[in-house]
C-alpha positions, -999 to 999 in steps of 0.1 A, spaced: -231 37 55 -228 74 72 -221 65 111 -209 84 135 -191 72 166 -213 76 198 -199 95 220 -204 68 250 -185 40 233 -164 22 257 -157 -15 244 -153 -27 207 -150 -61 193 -130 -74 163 -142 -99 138 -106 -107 120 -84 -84 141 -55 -101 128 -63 -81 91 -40 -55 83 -67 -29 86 -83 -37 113 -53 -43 138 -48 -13 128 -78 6 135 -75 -19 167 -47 2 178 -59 33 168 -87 30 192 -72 11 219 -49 40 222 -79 67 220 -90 46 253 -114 20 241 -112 -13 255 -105 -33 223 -107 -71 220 -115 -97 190 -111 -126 174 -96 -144 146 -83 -174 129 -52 -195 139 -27 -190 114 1 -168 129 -1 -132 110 26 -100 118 -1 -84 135 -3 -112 163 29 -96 176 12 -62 176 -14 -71 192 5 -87 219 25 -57 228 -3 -36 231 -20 -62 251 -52 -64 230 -65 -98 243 -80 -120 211 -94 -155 203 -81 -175 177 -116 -189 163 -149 -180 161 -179 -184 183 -211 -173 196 -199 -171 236 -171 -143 228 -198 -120 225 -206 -104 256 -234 -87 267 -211 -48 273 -197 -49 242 -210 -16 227 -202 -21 189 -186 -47 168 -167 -38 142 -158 -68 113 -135 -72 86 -151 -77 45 -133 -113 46 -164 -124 67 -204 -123 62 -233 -114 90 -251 -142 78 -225 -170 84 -200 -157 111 -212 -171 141 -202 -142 164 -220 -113 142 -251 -134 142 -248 -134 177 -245 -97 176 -275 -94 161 -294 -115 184 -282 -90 208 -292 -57 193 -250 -49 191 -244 -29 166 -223 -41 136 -203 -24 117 -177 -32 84 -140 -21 89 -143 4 62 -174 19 74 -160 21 107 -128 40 93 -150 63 77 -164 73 108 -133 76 121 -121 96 101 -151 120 106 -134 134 136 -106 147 118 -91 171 91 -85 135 72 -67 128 41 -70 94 21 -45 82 -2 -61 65 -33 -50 51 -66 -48 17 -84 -10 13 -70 11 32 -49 -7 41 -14 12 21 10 43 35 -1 27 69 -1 12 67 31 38 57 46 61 84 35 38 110 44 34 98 78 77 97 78 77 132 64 50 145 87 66 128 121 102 149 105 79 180 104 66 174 142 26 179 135 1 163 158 -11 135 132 -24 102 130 -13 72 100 -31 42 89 -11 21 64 -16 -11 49 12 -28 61 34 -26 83 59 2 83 94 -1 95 101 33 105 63 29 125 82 3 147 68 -26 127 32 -11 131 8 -1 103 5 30 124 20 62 138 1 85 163 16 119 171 -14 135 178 -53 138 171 -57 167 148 -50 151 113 -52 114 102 -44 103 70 -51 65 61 -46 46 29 -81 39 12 -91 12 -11 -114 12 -42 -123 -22 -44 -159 -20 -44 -161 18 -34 -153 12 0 -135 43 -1 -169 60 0 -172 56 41 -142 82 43 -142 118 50 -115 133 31 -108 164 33 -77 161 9 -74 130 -15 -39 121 -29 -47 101 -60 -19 79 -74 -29 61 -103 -60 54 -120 -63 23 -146 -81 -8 -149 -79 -30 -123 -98 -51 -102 -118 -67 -132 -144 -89 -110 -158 -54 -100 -149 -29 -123 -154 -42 -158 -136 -12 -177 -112 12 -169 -147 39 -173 -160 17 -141 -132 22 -121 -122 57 -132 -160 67 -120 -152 54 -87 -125 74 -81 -143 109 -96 -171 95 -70 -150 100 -45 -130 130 -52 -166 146 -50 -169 139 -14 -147 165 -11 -153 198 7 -150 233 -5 -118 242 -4 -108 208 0 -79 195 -22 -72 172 -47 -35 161 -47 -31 138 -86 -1 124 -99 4 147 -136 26 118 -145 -3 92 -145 -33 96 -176 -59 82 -152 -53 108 -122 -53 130 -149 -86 128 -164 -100 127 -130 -88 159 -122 -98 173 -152 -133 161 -155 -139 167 -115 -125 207 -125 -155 210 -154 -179 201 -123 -162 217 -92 -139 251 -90 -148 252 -54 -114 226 -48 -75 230 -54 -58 211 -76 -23 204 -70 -4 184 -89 29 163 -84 54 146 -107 80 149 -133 52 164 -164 38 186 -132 38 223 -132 44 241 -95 61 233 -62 60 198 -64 76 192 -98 102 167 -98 133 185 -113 161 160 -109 159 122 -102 194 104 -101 210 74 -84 244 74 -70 257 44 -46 221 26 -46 204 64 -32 182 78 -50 187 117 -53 152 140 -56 149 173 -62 114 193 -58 111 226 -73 95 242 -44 117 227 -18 152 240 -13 173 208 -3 180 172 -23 161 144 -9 177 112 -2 157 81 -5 171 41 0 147 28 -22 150 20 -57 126 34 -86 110 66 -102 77 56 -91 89 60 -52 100 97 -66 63 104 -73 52 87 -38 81 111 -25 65 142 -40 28 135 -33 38 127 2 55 165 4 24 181 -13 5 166 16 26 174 42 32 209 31 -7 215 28 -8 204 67 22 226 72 4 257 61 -26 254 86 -1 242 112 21 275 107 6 295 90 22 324 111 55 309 119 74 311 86 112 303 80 114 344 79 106 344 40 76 333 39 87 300 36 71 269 59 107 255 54 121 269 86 156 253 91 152 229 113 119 217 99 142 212 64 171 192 84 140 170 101 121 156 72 148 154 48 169 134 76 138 112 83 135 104 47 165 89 42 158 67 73 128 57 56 136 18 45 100 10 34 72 -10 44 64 -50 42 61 -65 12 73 -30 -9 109 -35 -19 117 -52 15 150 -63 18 152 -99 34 187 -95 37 219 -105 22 231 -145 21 258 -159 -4 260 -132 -20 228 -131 -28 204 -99 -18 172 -110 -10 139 -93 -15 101 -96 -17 75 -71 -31 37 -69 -30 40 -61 -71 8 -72 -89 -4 -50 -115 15 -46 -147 24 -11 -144 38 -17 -107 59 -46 -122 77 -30 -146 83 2 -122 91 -16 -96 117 -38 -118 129 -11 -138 138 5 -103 160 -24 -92 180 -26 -122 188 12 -120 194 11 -79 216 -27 -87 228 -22 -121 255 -50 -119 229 -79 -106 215 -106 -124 177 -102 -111 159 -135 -108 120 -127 -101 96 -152 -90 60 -141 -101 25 -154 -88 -6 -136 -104 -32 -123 -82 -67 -132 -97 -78 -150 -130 -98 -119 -143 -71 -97 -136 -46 -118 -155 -68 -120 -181 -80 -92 -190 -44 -80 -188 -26 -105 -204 -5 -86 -227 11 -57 -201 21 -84 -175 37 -102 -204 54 -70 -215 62 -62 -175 91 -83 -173 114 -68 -197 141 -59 -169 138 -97 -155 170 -117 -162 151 -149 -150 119 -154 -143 102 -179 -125 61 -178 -128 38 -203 -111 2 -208 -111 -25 -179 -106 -30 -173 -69 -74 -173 -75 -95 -149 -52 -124 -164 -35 -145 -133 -45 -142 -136 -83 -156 -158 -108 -142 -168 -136 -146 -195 -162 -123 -186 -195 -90 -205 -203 -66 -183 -190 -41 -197 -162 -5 -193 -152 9 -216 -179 -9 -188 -204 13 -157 -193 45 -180 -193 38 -191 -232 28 -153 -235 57 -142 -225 80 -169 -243 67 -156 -274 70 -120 -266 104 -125 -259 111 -147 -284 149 -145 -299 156 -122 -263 180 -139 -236 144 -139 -219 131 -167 -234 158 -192 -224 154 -184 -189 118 -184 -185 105 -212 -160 69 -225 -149 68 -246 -118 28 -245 -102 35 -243 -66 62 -213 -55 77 -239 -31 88 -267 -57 114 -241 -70 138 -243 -43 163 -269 -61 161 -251 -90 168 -221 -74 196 -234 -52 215 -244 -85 207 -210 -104 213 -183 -78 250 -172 -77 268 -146 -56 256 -111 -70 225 -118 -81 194 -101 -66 165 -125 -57 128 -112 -58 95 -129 -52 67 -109 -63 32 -107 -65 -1 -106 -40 -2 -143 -39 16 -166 -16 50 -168 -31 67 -150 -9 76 -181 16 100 -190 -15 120 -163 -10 125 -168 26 128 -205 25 163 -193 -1 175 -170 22 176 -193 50 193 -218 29 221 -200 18 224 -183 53 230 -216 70 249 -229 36 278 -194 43 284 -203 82 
């Protein structure tokens, strides 16, 4: 859906404005002057404190009454239907306009010079880099995430302005379509997201469908490190010469090559070949290298229409103080929720959580810790997000856990969207695994327990001082890890 934002708007609604997205758009328009308001269910989310602060009044159900009469548009999130939710039927019956969170970011984004950050994995991570790098550099831009950010405040946004906006956009059935990029940073591109996109073909398509909504002279940011982004770009070049290509990443050729990626004292040093000084970054893994470097490729693209007549005095957009600005904010950069977020420390135990649930992410992101924390034992609790995903990639999430000294797997975490009726549950990938690892210290410390909570005896016996603990996953495993960390916090006083 193409819609534009009339002009005369005054007072939005929220269906679900506890949702990542949402509270975030939320914000975004309560701070462009709309009176904002919505509704939601009970269960206590981080957004509820966000909300709060800003003053954005919600309910915490659903009903027919909350819609008033001077409400000019309601916007909704996908986790609820027009023909159920009682307060969009009720919208209806008003003639108020209704509109789905994605559709409404696309028409948000129609008001600026708007970049989306796309790809099977990596786009919180990148976006919120790009928005750390492009507060360093000063320019007047807006960030949606999706989650929160800790160098935001604990918001999924940043506002420093209104004449850029970039905003993390999803594939999942093409709602990435609503947006109005005019530059795209593409990640990753691989199978994923089976319920929807059959084959990897399915879900590469989406991704050249959207890379043609770009405008002429509109660019095309693609990691050279990733086969998927790379046969985007390539097939989208046979149809359209009218766009810049840029690439980004270790196998890529130009300013945002990665030249050097080492890791002294749990930092990880970066160099780009078309930036003069080392980047610092506090979080571990080569995969937050390439976030790093598309995150500079779009902040240096910005740069150049930002100043394009006040150069550094050699030409360069890298004046000085510009340089000491994003490579100090950089290294203040300590991640987002549920990316490498550090619980903290208890026992001797470090505690962390990550929102790791594709096999490629797994293995980068666990192939990162045990280069940043080379000494720790690292105990991993796993969850699976989705039967069809597990299934159809059976064998790389097996393979994912090569770096894992323990590992702890629990039953699939199912999706209410899918449909799926084959064999394979969480007690598969722990025998797949078992026999991959077979003869491997691995295999002796493999353990299935169903629900993520039953684990904490185990795990009070097995942790030790200097191990790193990590729950992963996009399913609700992630109370485990904090349930631990309280324990052996009040077990040290």
């Amino acid at each position: 859906m193409d819609f534009e934002i009339p002009v005369s708007l005054s007072t939005v609604y929220f269906v679900g404005i506890k949702g990542t997205g949402t509270c975030a758009l939320a914000e975004l328009l309560h701070n462009s002057g709309l009176a904002v308001s919505g509704s939601d269910g009970s269960e206590v989310f981080y957004t509820d404190r966000i909300l709060q602060e800003l003053d954005i009044p919600y309910y915490e159900s659903f009903a027919a009454e909350h819609i008033k009469s001077h409400i000019d548009l309601v916007i909704y999130s996908a986790a609820y239907s027009p023909e159920t939710n009682p307060e969009l039927i009720e919208a209806q019956k008003q003639g108020i306009p209704i509109l789905k969170y994605t559709d409404a970011l696309g028409a948000y984004s129609a008001q600026f010079d708007s970049a989306g950050i796309a790809g099977v994995h990596g786009k919180t991570t990148t976006t919120a880099i790009a928005g750390t790098l492009i507060r360093g550099a000063g320019l007047p831009a807006q960030v949606l995430a999706g989650s929160a950010v800790t160098s935001f405040g604990g918001h999924s946004t940043l506002i420093m302005g209104n004449k850029y906006f970039i905003a993390e956009t999803c594939e999942y059935r093409r709602h990435f379509l609503a947006f109005h990029p005019r530059h795209i940073i593409l990640t990753a591109v691989e199978s994923d997201h089976q319920d929807y996109f059959p084959t990897y073909e399915s879900i590469r398509d989406a991704f050249m469908e959207y890379a043609r909504l770009l405008p002429e002279n509109g660019e095309l940011i693609y990691c050279a490190d990733d086969p998927g982004a790379c046969e985007v770009a390539a097939l989208l070049q046979k149809e359209r010469q009218d766009i810049q290509y840029i690439p980004y990443g270790f196998s890529a050729e130009g300013d945002f090559k990665i030249t050097s990626y080492t890791v002294e004292n749990e930092t990880a040093l970066i160099k780009l070949s078309g930036f003069p000084a080392v980047l610092r970054l506090k979080i571990p893994g080569r995969h937050l290298a390439l976030d790093t470097a598309a995150a500079f490729a779009l902040t240096c693209s910005f740069l150049k229409t930002e100043y394009r007549n006040d150069s550094g005095g050699d030409g360069s957009i890298w004046n000085t103080k510009r340089q000491e600005n994003v490579v100090r904010a950089l290294a203040e950069f300590r991640g987002s929720k549920r990316r490498s977020e550090i619980l903290g420390t208890a026992g001797g135990i470090l505690f962390m959580d990550d929102y790791a649930h594709h096999p490629t992410a797994i293995h980068t992101t666990l192939e990162g810790l045990k280069s940043f924390y080379p000494l720790k034992r690292l105990v991993v609790s796993f969850m699976s997000h989705t039967y069809t995903r597990t299934a159809a990639l059976l064998d790389e999430f097996a393979a994912s856990f090569e770096c894992a000294d323990v590992l702890i797997l629990h039953k699939i975490y199912a999706s209410a969207r899918e449909e799926y009726h084959g064999g394979v549950n969480g007690k598969t990938l722990f025998e797949k695994i078992g026999g991959l690892f077979a003869g491997k210290e691995l295999a002796d410390n493999i353990y299935y327990i169903d629900e993520p909570l039953d684990t904490v005896d185990l795990l009070k016996k097995l942790l030790a001082p200097g191990d790193l603990f990590i729950t992963m996953g996009a399913g609700n495993n992630w109370p485990l890890g904090e349930a631990l960390f309280n324990y052996f916090k009040e077990a040290a006083k």
